[in-house]
C-alpha positions, 0 to 999 in steps of 0.5 A: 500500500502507498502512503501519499504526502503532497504539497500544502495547497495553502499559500500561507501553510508553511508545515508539511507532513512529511520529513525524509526521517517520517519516510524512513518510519513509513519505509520501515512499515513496509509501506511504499511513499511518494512525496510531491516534488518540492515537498521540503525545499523550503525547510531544507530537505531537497527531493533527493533527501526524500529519494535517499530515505526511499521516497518516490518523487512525483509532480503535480496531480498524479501523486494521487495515483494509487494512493492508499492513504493521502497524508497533509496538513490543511485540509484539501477543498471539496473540488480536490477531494474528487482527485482522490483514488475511490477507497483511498484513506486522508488523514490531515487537520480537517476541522470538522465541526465546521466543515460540513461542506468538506466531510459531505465531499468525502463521503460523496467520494468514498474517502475514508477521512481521519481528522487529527483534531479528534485523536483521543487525548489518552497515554495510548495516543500521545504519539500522534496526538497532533493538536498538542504537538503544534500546541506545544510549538506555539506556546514556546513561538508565541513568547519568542514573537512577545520577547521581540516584539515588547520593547522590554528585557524578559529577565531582571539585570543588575547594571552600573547603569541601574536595575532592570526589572523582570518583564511580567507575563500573564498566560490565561489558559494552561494548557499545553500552548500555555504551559509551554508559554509559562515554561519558555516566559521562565526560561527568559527570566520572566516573573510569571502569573497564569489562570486556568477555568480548570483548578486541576492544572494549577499544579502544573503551572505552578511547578514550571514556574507560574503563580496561578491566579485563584478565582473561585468560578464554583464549578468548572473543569474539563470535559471528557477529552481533557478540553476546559467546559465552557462557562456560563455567562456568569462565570466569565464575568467573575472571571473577568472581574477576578483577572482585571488587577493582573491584566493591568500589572502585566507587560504581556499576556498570552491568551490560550483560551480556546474551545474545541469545535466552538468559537473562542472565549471573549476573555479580554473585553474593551472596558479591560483594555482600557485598565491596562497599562498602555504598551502592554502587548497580548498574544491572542493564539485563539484568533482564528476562533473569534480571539479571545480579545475584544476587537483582535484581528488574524494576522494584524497588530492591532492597538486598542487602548494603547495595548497592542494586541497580534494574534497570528492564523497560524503560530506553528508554521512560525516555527515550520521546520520542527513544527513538521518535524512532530506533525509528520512523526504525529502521522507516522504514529497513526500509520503504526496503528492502522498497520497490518503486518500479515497484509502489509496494509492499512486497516480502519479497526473500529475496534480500536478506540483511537481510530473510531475517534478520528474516523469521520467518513467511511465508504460513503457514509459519514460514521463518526457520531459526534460529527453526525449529530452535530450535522444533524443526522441520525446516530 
């Protein structure tokens, strides 16, 4: 069976899905690859990389044929779908809650469609557990972009000229973008406050380095999949009454808040803004979901109340070449799940529950039940 990786259709995406050490894995399976020529020209890895770790180099559109299973990071647009061999197998980023219009078109097209979203979030699926790799990539970028971008040293320095003082970071949100952040704001020398909906993360913050901001929200938490619940609109208020003294000692705040499959969280309103110390900048990660700032725009330096405010469509891609690096071991994890050594091919075990998570569309009918009933179909 051959594993497929073409280009990235998207201008704007820098990350690909595959690596000539991924090819390696892949080859180890005893699975044959092709890769789109120029795949990794742009990260360093020329065709002949890929050749060298037992890839076939193929141009243009016929890197579809006879695909069994088509590997990218974006997902691909319904019109494109149709190139894909009937009975072939996509696995990539799909966004799924609000693509209707996509997993329709793999359905229509006898796609089996796996989306990286939906990997379940337990010990056994870690190593292809695509969300949090990429997570983990932008929080470290996101205070990388801060520290540039702040005008202000991150760490305290002691000079004959005078005292320094520590840049204050606050990072709402402790997941692993957040975390991350809290890790690498540390790293550089910052004096850390981090708040989280969820009480059970508290100790991982405060272990790398964060003073964690107590709010009592009464009962909050995480769902099922390890996802913060979303608040009731009395929650957020207090919340937001509970964060202002933080907001307005900060230098930075990096907002992580996000909600799987819904729009982001307004966590910073206008009337916050306004109590903030003009030059403080915020990192809205959540931009591409609504932003988790009142009036940030994907892809922009906003100023709002002489706050800046960059929230970027894309942070992993910041850092593309170890972003891909996790991405394509991400989908070299979920080939060694799927794979069959006494066939040597790929099997949807439905059985096993990482593949029933992120199986959305198979031999033409949409089978993920989350997905059906948020389309409206019965389970």
């Amino acid at each position: 069976m051959k594993v497929v990786i073409p280009k990235e259709k998207d201008p704007a995406e820098t990350r690909i899905a595959a690596t000539p050490e991924s090819v390696t894995a892949i080859k180890n399976l005893g699975l044959e690859v092709a890769v789109e020529a120029g795949l990794g020209e742009h990260l360093g890895w020329p065709d002949a990389a890929y050749e060298k770790a037992g890839a076939s180099v193929v141009g243009g559109d016929s890197i579809y044929e006879g695909a069994g299973l088509i590997a990218r990071v974006r997902p691909p647009e319904p019109d494109e779908i149709a190139r894909f061999p009937r009975g072939s197998m996509y696995a990539g980023f799909l966004d799924p809650f609000n693509r209707e219009d996509l997993v329709r078109g793999f359905a229509e097209a006898g796609v089996a469609a796996m989306s990286m979203e939906m990997v379940p979030r337990t010990t056994r699926a870690q190593k292809l557990d695509a969300l949090s790799s990429q997570h983990n990539i932008a929080g470290y970028y996101m205070v990388v972009l801060a520290a540039e971008r702040l005008g202000k040293a991150f760490p305290m320095m002691a000079t004959p000229s005078g005292v320094i003082q520590p840049a204050r970071v606050l990072v709402i949100g402790a997941g692993v973008a957040g975390l991350q952040a809290i890790a690498t704001a540390k790293r550089l020398g910052a004096r850390i406050e981090a708040f989280d909906t969820r009480p059970a993360v508290k100790e991982q913050a405060e272990s790398l380095g964060a003073k964690f901001i107590d709010i009592d929200l009464g009962e909050s938490g995480e769902t099922e999949g390890g996802y913060a619940k979303e608040l009731t609109p009395e929650q957020q208020a207090k919340q937001r009454e509970g964060m202002v003294k933080a907001l307005e000692r900060a230098n930075v705040v990096i907002t992580t808040a996000a909600l799987f499959g819904r729009p982001a969280p307004k966590i910073i309103t206008d009337e916050m803004l306004e109590r903030m110390k003009p030059g403080t900048l915020i990192i809205d990660y959540a931009v591409s979901s609504g932003g988790n700032v009142e009036g940030s725009v994907a892809d922009e330096e906003v100023t709002l109340h002489g706050v800046r405010v960059i929230g970027l469509s894309n942070f992993p891609g910041r850092v593309a070449f170890d972003a891909s690096r996790m991405y394509a071991n991400n989908i070299v994890g979920l080939l060694q799940i799927l794979h069959d050594k006494e066939s040597n091919t790929l099997v949807l075990n439905t059985d096993d529950d990482i593949v029933a998570g992120c199986l959305i569309t198979r031999d033409g009918e949409i089978v993920n039940t989350v997905i059906r009933e948020r389309m409206g179909q019965n389970a």
